[in-house]
C-alpha positions in Angstrom: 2.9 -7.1 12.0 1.0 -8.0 15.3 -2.4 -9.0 14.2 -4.7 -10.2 16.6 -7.7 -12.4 15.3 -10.5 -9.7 15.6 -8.5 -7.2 13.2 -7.4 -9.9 10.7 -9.4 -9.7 7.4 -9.5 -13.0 5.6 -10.8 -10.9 2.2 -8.5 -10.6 -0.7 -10.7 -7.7 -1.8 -10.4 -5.7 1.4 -6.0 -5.9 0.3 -6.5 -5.3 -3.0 -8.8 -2.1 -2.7 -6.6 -1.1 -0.1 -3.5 -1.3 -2.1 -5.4 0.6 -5.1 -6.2 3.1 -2.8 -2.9 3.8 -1.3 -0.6 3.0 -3.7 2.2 4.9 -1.9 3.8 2.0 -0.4 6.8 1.3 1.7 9.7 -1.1 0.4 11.6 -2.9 2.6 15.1 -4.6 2.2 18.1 -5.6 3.9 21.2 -3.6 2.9 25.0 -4.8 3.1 25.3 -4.2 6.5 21.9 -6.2 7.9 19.9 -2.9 8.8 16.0 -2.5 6.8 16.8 0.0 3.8 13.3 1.3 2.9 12.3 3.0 -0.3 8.8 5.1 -0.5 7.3 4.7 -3.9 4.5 3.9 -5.5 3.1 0.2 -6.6 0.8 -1.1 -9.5 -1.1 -3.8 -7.4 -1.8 -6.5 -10.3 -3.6 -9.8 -10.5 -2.6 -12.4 -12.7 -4.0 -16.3 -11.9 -5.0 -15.8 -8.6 -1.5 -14.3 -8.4 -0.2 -11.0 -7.0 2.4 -9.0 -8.2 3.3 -5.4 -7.4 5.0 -3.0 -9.9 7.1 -0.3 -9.3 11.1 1.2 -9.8 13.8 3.3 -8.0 16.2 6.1 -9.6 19.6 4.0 -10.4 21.4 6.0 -7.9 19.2 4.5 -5.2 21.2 1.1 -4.2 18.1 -0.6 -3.1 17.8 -2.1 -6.6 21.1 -3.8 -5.8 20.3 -5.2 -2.5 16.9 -6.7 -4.2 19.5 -7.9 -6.7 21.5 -9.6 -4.0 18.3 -10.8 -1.6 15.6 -11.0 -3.6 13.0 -11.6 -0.9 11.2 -8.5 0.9 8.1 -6.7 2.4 6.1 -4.1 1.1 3.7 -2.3 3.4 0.6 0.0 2.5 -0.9 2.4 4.9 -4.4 3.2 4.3 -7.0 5.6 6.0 -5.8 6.2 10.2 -7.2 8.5 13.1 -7.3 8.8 16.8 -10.0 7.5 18.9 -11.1 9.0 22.0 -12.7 7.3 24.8 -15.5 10.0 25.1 -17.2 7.4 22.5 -17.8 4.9 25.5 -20.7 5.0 27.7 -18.6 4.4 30.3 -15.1 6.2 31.9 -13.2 3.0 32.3 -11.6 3.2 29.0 -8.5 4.7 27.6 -7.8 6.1 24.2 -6.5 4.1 20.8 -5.7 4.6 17.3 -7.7 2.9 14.7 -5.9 2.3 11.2 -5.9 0.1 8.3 -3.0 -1.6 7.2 -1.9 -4.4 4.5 2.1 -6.1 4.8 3.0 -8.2 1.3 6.3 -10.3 2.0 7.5 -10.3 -1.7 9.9 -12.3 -4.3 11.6 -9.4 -6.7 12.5 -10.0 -10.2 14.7 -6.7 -11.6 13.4 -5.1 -14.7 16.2 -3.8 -16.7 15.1 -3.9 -20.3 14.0 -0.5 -21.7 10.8 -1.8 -23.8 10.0 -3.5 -20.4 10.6 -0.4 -18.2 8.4 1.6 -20.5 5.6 -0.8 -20.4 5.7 -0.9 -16.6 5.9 3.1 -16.5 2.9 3.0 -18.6 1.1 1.0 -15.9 1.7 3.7 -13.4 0.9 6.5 -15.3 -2.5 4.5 -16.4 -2.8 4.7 -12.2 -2.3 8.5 -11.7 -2.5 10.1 -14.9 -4.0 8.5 -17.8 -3.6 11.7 -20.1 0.2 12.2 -19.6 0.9 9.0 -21.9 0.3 11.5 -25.0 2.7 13.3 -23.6 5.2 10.6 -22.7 4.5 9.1 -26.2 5.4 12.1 -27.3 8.6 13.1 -26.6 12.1 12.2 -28.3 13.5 8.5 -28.3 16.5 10.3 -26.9 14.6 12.0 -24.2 12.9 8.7 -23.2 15.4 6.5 -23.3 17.5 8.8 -21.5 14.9 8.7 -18.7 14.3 4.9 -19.1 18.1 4.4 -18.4 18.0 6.6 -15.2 15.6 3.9 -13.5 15.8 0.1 -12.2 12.2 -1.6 -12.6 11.2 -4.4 -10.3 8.4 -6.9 -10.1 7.5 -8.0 -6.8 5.7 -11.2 -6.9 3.8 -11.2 -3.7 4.2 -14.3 -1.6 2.5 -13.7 1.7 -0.3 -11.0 2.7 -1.4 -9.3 5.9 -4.9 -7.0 6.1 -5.6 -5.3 9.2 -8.5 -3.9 9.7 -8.3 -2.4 13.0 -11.8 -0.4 13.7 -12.7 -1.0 17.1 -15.1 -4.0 15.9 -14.4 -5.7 19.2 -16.2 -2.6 20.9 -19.8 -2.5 19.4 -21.2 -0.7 22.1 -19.4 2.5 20.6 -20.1 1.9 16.7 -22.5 4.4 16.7 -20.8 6.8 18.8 -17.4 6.3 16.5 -19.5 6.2 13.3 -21.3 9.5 13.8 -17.5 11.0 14.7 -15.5 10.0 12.0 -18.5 10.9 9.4 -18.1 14.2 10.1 -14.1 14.4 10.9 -11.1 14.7 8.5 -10.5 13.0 5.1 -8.9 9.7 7.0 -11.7 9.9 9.8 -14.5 9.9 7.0 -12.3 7.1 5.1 -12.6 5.4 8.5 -16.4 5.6 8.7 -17.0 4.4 5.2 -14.5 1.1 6.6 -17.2 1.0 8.9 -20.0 0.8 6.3 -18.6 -1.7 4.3 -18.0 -3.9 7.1 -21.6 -3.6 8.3 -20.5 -2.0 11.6 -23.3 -0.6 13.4 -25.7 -1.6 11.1 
């Protein structure tokens, strides 16, 4: 993605939270005839030796798993908190509106997971993620049932390679922090996401 040097955070933490906190990610691959072919789905984001690697699986029908299969190497993209920014924030009329988001692209290396006892332990890791109390139930059920459901899904790990974090908040404009801060505080759920971005950063302060 375009990332111009005042919107490019350096942080590892600032990716990893962000990944955490918007697990529903966007897989991208070529298919057979040379066009993206993207799969929405969610991603375990874990750590391993300073390492990256991002977990996650498609329905069998879903050919994606193939083209991984055939071109291993991809990009994953994470959108996290966005919202509109009006110029009223200025002090001045000579400025025009903009959209403030944050963002983190992971080119990626994909390894297929195809075993069962595999695929269980990585759908263990997502439900850990979302819902910790559903791996009673999931324990629960019938061996048929499971493996049934297990053989209905490719797993993948996607080791990550290369990382992009954009941070794009207007931190090139500090003569509207306040202005922006004070808005997005009391906007929306992405606007107030957006002001505690702002906080972290030290914006304003």
């Amino acid at each position: 993605m375009y990332l111009s040097p005042q919107f490019n955070s350096k942080n590892n933490q600032d990716a990893a939270d962000l990944m955490r906190a918007n697990p529903f990610a966007s897989l991208i691959s070529m298919d057979e005839g040379g066009l993206p072919f993207v799969s929405h789905i969610p991603l375990h984001l874990e750590e391993r030796n300073e390492e990256k690697f991002l977990l996650g699986h498609v329905a069998k029908g879903n050919p994606h798993w193939r083209y991984l299969a055939a071109r291993s190497q991809a990009l994953v993209t994470f959108l996290g908190p966005h919202a509109y920014l009006s110029p009223q924030v200025y002090p001045d009329l000579a400025r025009v509106p903009t959209w403030n988001y944050l963002a983190v692209h992971c080119t990626v290396q994909a390894t297929l997971v195809e075993d069962p006892t595999e695929k269980d332990k990585l759908l263990k890791k997502l439900i850990a993620d979302h819902e910790p109390a559903y791996a009673m139930q999931w324990q629960g059920l019938s061996e048929e049932f499971t493996q049934k459901m297990l053989g209905g899904i490719v797993g993948f790990e996607l080791r990550v390679t290369g990382l992009q974090c954009k941070l794009k908040i207007n931190q090139h404009r500090p003569e509207a922090f306040e202005s922006m801060k004070s808005i997005y505080a009391s906007g929306n759920d992405n606007e107030r996401a957006l002001a505690a971005w702002m906080q972290r950063l030290g914006m304003g302060a």
